[in-house]
C-alpha positions in Angstrom: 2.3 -4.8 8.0 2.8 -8.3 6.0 4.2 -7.9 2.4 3.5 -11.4 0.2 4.8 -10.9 -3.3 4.2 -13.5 -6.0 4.5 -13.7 -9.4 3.3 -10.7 -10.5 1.2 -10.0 -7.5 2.1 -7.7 -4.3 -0.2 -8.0 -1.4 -0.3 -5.6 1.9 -2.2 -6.9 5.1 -2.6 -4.3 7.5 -2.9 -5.0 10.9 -6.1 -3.0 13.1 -3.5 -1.2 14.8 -2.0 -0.2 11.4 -4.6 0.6 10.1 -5.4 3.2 12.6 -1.8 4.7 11.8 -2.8 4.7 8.1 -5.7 6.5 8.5 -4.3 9.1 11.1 -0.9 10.1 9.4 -1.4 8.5 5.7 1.6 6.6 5.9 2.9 3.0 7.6 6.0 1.8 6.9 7.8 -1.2 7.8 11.6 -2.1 7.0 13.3 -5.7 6.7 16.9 -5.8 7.6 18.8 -8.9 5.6 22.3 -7.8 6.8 23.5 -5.2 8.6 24.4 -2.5 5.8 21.8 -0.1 4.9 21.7 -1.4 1.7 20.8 -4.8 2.9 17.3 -4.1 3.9 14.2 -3.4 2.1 11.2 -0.5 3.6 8.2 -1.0 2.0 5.4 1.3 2.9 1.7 2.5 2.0 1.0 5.4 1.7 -1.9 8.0 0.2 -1.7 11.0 -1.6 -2.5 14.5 -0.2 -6.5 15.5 -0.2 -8.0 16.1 -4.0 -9.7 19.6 -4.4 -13.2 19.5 -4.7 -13.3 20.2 -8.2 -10.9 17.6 -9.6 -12.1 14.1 -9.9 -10.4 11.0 -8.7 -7.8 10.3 -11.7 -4.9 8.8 -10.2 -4.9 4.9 -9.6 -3.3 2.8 -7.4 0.5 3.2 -8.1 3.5 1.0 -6.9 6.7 3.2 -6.8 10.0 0.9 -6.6 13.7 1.7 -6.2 16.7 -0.5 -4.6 15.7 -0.7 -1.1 12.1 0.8 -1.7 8.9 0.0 -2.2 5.8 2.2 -1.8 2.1 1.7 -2.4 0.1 4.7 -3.2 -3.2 5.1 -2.8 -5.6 7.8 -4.1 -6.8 10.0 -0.8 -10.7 9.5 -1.2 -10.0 6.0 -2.0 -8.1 5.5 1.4 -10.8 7.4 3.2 -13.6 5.2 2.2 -11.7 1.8 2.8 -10.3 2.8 6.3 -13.8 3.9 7.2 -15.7 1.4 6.4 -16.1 -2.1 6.8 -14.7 -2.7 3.3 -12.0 -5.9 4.0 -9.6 -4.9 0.9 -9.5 -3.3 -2.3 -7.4 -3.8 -5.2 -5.8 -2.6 -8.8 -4.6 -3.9 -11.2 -1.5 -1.8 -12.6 -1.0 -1.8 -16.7 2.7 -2.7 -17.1 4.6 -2.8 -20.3 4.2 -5.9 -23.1 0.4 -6.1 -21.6 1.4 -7.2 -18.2 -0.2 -6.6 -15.0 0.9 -6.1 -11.7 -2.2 -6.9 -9.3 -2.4 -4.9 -6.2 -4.2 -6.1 -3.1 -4.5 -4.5 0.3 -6.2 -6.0 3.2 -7.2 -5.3 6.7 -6.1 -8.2 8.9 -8.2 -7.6 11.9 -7.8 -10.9 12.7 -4.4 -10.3 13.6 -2.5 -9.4 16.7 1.0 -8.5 16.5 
């Protein structure tokens, strides 16, 4: 999984393979080691929530969870479910921060891409 952060932009690209994984277990995760001390790497991962009841409706948007080290992308389930199966490229969100900022959320299927 490629991670491209700019500006106030975060952008997941998933490879086929990936997502496959995300679609079978709801979670890929992928870590970046920048020394050799635990605390000298960064996991970033996407992941979606647990299946909604029936009843409730779809309140919960895209969130971005970060913490030294950390960094997870979570997506609501049904939302998952439709983009993994279908032919849907990407979808995005953007996430209402403080002072009327905006963190924009993008996550792509790289099909092209083979690693």
């Amino acid at each position: 999984m490629k991670l491209r952060i700019e500006n106030d932009s975060l952008r997941l690209r998933l490879s086929e393979a990936e997502v496959r994984e995300f679609a079978e277990t709801g979670r890929v995760a992928t870590t970046v080691h920048f020394g050799n001390a635990p605390e000298q790497q960064l996991t970033y991962v996407l992941e979606h929530g647990s299946e909604p009841a029936e009843t409730l409706p779809m309140a919960t948007p895209v969130q971005v969870h970060y913490e030294p080290g950390s960094l997870t992308v979570l997506v609501p389930f049904a939302q998952a479910r439709t983009w993994v199966q279908s032919s849907d490229v990407s979808f995005s969100h953007d996430m209402p921060l403080t002072e009327g900022k905006h963190l924009r959320i993008l996550v792509e299927k790289d099909l092209d891409c083979r690693h």
